[in-house]
C-alpha positions in Angstrom: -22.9 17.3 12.8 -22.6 14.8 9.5 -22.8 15.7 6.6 -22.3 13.8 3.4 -19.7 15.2 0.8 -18.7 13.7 -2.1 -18.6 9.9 -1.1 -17.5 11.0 2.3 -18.5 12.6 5.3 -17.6 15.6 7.3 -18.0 17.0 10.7 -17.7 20.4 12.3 -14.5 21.0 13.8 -14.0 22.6 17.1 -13.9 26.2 16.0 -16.6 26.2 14.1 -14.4 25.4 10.9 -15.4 22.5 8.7 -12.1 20.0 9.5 -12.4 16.5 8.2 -9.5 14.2 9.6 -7.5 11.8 6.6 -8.6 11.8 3.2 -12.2 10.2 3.7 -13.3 11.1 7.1 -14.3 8.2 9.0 -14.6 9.4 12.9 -17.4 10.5 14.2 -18.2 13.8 15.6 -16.3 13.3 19.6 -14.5 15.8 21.8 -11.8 13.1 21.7 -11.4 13.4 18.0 -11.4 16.9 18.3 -9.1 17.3 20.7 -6.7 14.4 18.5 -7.3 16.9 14.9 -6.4 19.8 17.3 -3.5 18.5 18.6 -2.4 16.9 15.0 -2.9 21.0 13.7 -0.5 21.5 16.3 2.4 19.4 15.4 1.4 17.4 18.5 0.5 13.0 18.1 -1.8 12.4 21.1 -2.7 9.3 22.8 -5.0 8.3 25.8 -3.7 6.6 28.6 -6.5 4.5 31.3 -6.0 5.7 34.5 -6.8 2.3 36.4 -4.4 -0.4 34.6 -2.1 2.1 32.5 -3.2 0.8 28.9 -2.4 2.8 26.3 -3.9 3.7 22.9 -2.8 5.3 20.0 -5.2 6.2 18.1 -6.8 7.5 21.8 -10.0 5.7 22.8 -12.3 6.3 25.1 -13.2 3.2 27.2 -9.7 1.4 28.1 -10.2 -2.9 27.5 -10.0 -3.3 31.3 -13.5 -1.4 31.1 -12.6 2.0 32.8 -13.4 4.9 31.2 -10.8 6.9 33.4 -8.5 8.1 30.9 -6.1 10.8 30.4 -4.5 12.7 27.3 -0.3 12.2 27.0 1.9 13.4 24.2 3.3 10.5 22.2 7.3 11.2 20.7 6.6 11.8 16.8 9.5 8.9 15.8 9.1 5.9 15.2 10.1 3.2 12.9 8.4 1.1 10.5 7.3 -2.4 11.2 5.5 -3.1 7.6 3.8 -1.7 4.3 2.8 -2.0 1.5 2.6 -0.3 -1.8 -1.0 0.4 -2.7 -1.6 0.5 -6.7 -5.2 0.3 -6.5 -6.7 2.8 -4.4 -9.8 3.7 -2.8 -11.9 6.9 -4.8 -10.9 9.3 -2.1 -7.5 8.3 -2.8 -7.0 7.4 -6.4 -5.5 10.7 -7.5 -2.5 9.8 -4.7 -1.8 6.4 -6.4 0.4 4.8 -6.1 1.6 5.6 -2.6 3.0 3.5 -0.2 1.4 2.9 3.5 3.1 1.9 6.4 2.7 0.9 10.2 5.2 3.1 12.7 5.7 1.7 15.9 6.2 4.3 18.1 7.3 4.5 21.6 5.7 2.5 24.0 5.0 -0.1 21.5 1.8 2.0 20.1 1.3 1.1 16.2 0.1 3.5 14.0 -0.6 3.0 9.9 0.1 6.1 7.5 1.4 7.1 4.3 5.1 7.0 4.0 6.3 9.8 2.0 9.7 10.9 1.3 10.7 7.1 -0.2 11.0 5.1 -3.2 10.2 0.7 -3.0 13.9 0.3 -3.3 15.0 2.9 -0.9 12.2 1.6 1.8 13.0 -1.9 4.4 11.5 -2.4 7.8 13.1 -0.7 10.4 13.6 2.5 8.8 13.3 5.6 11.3 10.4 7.8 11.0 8.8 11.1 12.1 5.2 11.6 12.1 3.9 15.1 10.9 0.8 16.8 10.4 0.1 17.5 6.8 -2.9 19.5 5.4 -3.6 18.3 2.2 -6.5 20.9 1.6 -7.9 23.8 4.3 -10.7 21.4 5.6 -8.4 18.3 6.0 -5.7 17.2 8.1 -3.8 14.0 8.0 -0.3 12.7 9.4 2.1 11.1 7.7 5.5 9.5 7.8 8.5 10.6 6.3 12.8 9.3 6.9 13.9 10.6 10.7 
């Protein structure tokens, strides 16, 4: 169920809880976004692999390109390493308090991309390349979020 909050909108979680996923929640209400938030307050990154061609998607999806809608849950290794980012000094409302923060894409085994904060780092100590792990973080008891910090 939506509901708007505060320039952003919420859905209920899969144990009745209130759980809203990032910092301005953007899915919408899907047992494949509940089962992604579950697996995130898990410690778990979960993908979905199409059982017809073998395509794989991080975030998971629910209709593979090829068109099948055949596809199966996989755990994805929480490492990575980053491929960009980029310093964000102007940030969106839901964000503002945060700046400034620095986002990044992880690629992650398998060649998945992913974008999240990078946290743990400084400009000057950050370059491309730089070994990641991806963890859950809870940043208030209705939200969860992953994030990258140094391997």
């Amino acid at each position: 169920m939506w509901e708007r909050q505060d320039n952003s909108y919420s859905f209920t979680f899969t144990q009745g809880e209130n759980m809203k996923f990032g910092y301005t929640s953007w899915l919408p209400e899907t047992e494949l976004v509940d089962k992604f938030i579950e697996g995130l307050g898990n410690s778990k990154l979960l993908g979905t692999q199409c059982r017809k061609c073998g395509g794989k998607y991080l975030p998971p999806r629910a209709h593979c390109k090829c068109g099948s809608t055949d596809l199966e849950w996989f755990d994805i290794p929480n490492r990575g390493k980053i491929r960009s980012y980029t310093v964000v000094s102007f940030a969106p409302e839901s964000m503002s308090r945060y700046a400034p923060y620095i986002v990044g894409v992880a690629e992650v085994e398998g060649g998945m991309s992913l974008m999240g904060q990078l946290t743990g780092v400084t400009p000057s100590t950050l370059k491309a390349g730089l070994l990641v792990q991806i963890v859950a973080h809870q940043p208030d008891t209705d939200r969860i979020v992953y994030k990258f910090k140094p391997a």
